[in-house]
mmCIF file of the N, C-alpha and C atoms, coordinates in Angstrom:
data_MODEL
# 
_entry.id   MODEL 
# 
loop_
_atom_site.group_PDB 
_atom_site.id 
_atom_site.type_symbol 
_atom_site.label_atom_id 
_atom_site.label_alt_id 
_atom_site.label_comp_id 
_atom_site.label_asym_id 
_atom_site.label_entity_id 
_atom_site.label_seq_id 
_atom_site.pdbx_PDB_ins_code 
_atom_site.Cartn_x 
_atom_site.Cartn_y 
_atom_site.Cartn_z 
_atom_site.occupancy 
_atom_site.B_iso_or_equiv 
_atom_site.pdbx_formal_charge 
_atom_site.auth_seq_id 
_atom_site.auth_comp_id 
_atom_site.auth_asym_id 
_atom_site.auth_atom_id 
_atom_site.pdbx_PDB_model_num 
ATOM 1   N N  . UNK A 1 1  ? 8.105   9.114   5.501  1.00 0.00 ? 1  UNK A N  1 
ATOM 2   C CA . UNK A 1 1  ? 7.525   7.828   5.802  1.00 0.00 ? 1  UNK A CA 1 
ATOM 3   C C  . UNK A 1 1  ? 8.003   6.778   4.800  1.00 0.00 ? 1  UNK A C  1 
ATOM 4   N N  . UNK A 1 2  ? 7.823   7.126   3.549  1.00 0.00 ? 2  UNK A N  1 
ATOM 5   C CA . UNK A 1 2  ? 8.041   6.438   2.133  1.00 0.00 ? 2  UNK A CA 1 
ATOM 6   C C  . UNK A 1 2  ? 10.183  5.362   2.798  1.00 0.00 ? 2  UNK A C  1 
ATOM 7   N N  . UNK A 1 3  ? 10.746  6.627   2.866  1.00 0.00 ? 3  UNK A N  1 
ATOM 8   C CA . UNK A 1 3  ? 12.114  6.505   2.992  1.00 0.00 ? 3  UNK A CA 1 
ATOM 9   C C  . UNK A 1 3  ? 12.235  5.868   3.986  1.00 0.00 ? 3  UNK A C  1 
ATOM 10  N N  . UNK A 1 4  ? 12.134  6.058   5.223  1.00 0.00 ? 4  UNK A N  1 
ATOM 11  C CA . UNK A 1 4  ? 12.738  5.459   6.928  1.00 0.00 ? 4  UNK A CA 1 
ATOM 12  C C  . UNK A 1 4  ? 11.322  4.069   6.875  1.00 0.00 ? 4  UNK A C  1 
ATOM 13  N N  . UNK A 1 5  ? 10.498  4.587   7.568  1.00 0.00 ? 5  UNK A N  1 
ATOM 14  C CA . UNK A 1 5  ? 9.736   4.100   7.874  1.00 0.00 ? 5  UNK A CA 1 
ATOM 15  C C  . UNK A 1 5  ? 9.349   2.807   7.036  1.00 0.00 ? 5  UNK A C  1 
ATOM 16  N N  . UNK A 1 6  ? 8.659   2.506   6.308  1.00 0.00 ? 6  UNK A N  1 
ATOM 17  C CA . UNK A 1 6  ? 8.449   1.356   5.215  1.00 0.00 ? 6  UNK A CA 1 
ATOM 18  C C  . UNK A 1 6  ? 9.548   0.685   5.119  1.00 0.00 ? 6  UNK A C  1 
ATOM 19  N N  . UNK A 1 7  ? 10.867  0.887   5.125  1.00 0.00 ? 7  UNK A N  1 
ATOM 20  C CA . UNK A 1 7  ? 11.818  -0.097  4.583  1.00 0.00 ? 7  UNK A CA 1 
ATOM 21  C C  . UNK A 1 7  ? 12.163  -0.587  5.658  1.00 0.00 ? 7  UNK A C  1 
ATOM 22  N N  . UNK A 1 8  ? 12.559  0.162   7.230  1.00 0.00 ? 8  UNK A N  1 
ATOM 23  C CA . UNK A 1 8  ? 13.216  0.091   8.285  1.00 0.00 ? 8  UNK A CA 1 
ATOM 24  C C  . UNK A 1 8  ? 12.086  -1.073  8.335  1.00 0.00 ? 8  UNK A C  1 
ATOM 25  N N  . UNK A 1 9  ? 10.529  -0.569  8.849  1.00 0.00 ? 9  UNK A N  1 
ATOM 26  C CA . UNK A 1 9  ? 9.790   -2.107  9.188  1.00 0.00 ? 9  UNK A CA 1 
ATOM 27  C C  . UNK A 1 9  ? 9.659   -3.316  8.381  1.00 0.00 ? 9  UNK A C  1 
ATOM 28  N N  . UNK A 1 10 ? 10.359  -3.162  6.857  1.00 0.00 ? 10 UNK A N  1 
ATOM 29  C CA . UNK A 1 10 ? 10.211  -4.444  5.924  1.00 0.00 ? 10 UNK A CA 1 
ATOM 30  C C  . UNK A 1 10 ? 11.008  -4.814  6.265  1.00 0.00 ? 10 UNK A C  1 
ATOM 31  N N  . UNK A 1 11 ? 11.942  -4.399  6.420  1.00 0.00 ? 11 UNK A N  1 
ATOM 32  C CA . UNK A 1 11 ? 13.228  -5.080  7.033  1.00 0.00 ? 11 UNK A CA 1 
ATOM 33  C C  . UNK A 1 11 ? 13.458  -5.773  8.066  1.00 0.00 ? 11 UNK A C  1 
ATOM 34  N N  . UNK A 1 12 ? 13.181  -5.255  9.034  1.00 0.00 ? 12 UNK A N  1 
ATOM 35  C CA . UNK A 1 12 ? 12.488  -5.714  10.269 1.00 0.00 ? 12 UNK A CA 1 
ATOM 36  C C  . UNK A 1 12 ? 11.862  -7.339  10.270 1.00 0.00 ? 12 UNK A C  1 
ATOM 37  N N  . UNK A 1 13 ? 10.693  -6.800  9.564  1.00 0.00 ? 13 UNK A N  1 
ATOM 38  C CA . UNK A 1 13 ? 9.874   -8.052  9.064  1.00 0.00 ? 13 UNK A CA 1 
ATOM 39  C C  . UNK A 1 13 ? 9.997   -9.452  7.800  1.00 0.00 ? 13 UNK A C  1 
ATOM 40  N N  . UNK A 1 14 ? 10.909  -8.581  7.519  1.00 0.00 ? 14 UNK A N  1 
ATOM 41  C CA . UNK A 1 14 ? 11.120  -9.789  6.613  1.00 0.00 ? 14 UNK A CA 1 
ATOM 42  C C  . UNK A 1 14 ? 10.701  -9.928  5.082  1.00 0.00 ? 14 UNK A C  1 
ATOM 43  N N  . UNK A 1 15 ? 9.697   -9.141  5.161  1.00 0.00 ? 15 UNK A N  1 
ATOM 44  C CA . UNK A 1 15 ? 8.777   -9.245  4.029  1.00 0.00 ? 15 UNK A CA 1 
ATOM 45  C C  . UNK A 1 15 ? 7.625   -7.741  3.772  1.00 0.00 ? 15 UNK A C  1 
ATOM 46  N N  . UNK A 1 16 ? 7.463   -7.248  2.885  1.00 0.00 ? 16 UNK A N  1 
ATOM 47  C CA . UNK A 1 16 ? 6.786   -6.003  2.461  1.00 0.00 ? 16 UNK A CA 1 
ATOM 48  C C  . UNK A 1 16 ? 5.302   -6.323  3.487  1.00 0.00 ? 16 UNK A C  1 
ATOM 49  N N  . UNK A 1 17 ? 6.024   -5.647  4.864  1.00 0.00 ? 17 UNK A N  1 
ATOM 50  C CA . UNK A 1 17 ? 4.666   -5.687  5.392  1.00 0.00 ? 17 UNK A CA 1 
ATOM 51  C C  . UNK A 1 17 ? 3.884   -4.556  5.604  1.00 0.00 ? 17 UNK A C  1 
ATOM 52  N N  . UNK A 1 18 ? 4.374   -3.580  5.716  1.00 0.00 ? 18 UNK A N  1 
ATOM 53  C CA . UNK A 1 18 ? 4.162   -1.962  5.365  1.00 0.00 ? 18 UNK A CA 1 
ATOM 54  C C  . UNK A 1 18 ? 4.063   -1.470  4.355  1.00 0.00 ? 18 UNK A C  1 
ATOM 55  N N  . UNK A 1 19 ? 3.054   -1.059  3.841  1.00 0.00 ? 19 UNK A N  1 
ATOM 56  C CA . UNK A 1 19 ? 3.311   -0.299  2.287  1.00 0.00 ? 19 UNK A CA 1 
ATOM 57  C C  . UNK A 1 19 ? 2.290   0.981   2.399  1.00 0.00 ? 19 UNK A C  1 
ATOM 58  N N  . UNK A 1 20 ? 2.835   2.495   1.937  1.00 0.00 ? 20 UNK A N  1 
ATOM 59  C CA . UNK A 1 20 ? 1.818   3.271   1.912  1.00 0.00 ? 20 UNK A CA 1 
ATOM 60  C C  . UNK A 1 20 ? 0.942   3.303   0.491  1.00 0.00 ? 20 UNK A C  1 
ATOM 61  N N  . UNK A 1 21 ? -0.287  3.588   1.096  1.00 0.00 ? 21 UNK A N  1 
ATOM 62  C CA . UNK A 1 21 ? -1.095  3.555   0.149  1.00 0.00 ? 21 UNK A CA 1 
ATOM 63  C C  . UNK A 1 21 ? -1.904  4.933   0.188  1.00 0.00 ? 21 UNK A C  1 
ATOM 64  N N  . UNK A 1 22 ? -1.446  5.953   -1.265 1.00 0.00 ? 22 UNK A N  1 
ATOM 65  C CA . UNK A 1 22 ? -1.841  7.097   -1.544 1.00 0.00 ? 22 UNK A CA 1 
ATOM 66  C C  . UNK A 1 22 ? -3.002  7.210   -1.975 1.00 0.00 ? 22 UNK A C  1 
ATOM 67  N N  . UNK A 1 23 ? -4.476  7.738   -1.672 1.00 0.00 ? 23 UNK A N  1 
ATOM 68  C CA . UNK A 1 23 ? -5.708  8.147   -2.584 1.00 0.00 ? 23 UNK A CA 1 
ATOM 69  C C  . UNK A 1 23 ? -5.811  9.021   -2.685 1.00 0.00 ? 23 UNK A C  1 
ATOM 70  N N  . UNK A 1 24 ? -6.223  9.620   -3.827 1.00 0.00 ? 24 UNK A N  1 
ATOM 71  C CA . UNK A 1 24 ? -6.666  11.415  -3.884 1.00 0.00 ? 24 UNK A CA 1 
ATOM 72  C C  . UNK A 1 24 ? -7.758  11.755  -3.569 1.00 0.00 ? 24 UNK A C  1 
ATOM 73  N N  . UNK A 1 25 ? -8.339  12.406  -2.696 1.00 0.00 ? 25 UNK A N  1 
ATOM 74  C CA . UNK A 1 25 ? -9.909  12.506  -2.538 1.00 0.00 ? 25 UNK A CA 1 
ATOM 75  C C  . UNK A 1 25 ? -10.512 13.281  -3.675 1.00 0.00 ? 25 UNK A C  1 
ATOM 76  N N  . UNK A 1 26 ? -9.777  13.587  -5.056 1.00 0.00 ? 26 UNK A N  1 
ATOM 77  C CA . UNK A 1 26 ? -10.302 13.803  -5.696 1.00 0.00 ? 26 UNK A CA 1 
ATOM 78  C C  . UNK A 1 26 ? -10.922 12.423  -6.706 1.00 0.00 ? 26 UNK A C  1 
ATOM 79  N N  . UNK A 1 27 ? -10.444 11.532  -6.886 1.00 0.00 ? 27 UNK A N  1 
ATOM 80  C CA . UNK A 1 27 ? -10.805 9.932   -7.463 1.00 0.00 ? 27 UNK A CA 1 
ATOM 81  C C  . UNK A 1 27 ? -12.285 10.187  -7.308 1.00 0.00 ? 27 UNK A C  1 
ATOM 82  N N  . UNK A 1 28 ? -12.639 9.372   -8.221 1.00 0.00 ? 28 UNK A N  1 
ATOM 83  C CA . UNK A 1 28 ? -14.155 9.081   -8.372 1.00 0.00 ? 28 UNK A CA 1 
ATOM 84  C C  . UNK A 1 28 ? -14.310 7.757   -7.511 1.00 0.00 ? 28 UNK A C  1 
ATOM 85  N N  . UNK A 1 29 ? -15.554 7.364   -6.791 1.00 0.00 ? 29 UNK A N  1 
ATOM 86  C CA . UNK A 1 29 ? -15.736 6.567   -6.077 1.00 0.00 ? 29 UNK A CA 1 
ATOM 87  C C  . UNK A 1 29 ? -14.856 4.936   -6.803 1.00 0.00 ? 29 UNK A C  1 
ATOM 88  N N  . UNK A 1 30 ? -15.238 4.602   -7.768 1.00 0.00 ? 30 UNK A N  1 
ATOM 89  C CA . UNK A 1 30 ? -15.129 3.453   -8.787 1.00 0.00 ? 30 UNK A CA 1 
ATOM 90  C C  . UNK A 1 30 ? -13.414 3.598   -8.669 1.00 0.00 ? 30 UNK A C  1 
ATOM 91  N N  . UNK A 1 31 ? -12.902 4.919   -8.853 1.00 0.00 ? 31 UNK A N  1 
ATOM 92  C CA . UNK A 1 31 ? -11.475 4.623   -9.343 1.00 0.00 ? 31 UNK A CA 1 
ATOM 93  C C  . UNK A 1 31 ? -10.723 4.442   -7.683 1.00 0.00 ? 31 UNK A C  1 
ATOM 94  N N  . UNK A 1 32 ? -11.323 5.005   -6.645 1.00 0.00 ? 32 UNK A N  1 
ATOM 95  C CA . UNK A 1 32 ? -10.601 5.140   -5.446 1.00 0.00 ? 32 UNK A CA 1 
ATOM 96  C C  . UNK A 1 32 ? -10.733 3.830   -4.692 1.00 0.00 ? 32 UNK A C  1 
ATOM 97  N N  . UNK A 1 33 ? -12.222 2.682   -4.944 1.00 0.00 ? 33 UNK A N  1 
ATOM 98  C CA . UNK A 1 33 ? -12.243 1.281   -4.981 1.00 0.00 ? 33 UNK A CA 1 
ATOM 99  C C  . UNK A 1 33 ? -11.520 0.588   -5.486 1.00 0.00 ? 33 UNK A C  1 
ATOM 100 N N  . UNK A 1 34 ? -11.213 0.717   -6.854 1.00 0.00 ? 34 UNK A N  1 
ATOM 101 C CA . UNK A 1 34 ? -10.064 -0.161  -7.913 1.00 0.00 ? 34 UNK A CA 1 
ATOM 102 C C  . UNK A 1 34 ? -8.793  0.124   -7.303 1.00 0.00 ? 34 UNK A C  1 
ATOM 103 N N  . UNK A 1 35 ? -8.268  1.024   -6.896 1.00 0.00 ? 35 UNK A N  1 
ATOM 104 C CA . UNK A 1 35 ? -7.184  1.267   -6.523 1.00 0.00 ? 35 UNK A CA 1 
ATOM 105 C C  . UNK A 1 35 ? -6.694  0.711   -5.057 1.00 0.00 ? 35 UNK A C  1 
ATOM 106 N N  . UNK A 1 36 ? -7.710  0.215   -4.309 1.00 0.00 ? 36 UNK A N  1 
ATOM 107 C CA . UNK A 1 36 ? -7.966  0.454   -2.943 1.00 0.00 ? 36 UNK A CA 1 
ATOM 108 C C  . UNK A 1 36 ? -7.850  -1.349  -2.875 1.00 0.00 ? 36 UNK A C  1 
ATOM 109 N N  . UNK A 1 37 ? -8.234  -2.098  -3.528 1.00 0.00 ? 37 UNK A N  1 
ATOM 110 C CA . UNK A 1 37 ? -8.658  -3.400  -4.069 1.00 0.00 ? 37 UNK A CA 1 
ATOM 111 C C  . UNK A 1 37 ? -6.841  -4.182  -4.573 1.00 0.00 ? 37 UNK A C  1 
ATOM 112 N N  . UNK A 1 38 ? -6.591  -3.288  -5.669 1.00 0.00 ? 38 UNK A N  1 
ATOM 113 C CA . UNK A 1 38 ? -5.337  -3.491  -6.407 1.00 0.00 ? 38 UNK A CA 1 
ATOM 114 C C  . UNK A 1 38 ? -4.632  -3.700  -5.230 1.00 0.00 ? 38 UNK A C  1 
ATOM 115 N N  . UNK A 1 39 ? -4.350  -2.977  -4.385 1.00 0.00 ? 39 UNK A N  1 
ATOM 116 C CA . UNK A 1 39 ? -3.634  -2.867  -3.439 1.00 0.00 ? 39 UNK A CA 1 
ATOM 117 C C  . UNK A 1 39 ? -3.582  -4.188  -2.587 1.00 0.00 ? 39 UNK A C  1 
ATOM 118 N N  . UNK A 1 40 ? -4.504  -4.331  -1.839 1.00 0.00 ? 40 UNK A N  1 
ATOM 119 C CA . UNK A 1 40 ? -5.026  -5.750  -1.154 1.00 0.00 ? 40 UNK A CA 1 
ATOM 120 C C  . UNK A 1 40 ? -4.753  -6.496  -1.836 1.00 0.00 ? 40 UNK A C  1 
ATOM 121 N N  . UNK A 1 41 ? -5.286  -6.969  -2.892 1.00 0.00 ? 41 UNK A N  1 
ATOM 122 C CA . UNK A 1 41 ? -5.178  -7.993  -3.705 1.00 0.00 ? 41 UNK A CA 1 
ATOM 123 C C  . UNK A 1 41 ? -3.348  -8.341  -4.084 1.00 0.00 ? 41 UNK A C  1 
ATOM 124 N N  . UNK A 1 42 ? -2.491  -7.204  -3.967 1.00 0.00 ? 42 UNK A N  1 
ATOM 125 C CA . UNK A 1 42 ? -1.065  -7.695  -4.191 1.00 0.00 ? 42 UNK A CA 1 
ATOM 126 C C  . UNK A 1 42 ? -0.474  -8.052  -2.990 1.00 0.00 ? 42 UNK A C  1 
ATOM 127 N N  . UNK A 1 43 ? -1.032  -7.466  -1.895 1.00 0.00 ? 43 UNK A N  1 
ATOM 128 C CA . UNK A 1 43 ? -0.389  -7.284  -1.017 1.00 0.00 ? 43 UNK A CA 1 
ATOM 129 C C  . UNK A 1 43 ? -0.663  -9.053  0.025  1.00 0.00 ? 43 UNK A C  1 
ATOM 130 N N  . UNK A 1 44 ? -1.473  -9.660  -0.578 1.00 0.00 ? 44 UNK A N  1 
ATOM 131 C CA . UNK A 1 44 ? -1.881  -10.948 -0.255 1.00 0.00 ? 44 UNK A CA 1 
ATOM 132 C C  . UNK A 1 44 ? -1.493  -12.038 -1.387 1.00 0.00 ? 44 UNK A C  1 
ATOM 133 N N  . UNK A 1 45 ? -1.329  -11.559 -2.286 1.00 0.00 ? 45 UNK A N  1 
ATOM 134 C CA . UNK A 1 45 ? -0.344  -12.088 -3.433 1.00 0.00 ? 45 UNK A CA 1 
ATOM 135 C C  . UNK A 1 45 ? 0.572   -13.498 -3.197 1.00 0.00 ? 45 UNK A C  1 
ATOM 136 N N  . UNK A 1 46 ? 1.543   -12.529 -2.004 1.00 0.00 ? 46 UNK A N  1 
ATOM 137 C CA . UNK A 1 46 ? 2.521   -13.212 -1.733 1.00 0.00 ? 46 UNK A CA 1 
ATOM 138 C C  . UNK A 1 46 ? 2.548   -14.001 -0.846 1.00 0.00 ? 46 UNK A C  1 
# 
């Protein structure tokens, strides 16, 4: 997914519109929010 997929549709698009986003279901609630947040928050960045 990381390789084909994500770049083929940024490409596509123009702009990082696909991005995977990994959680561990081991994360503690707090850290799997912060991480979950970080994400959004860059991904609107631009």
């Amino acid at each position: 997914m990381d390789n084909e997929f994500i770049s083929k549709n940024n490409e596509r698009f123009g702009y990082k519109r696909f991005r995977f986003l990994y959680l561990e279901d081991t994360l503690k609630k707090e850290a799997f929010l912060q991480r979950t947040m970080e994400v959004i928050t860059e991904f609107f960045k631009d």
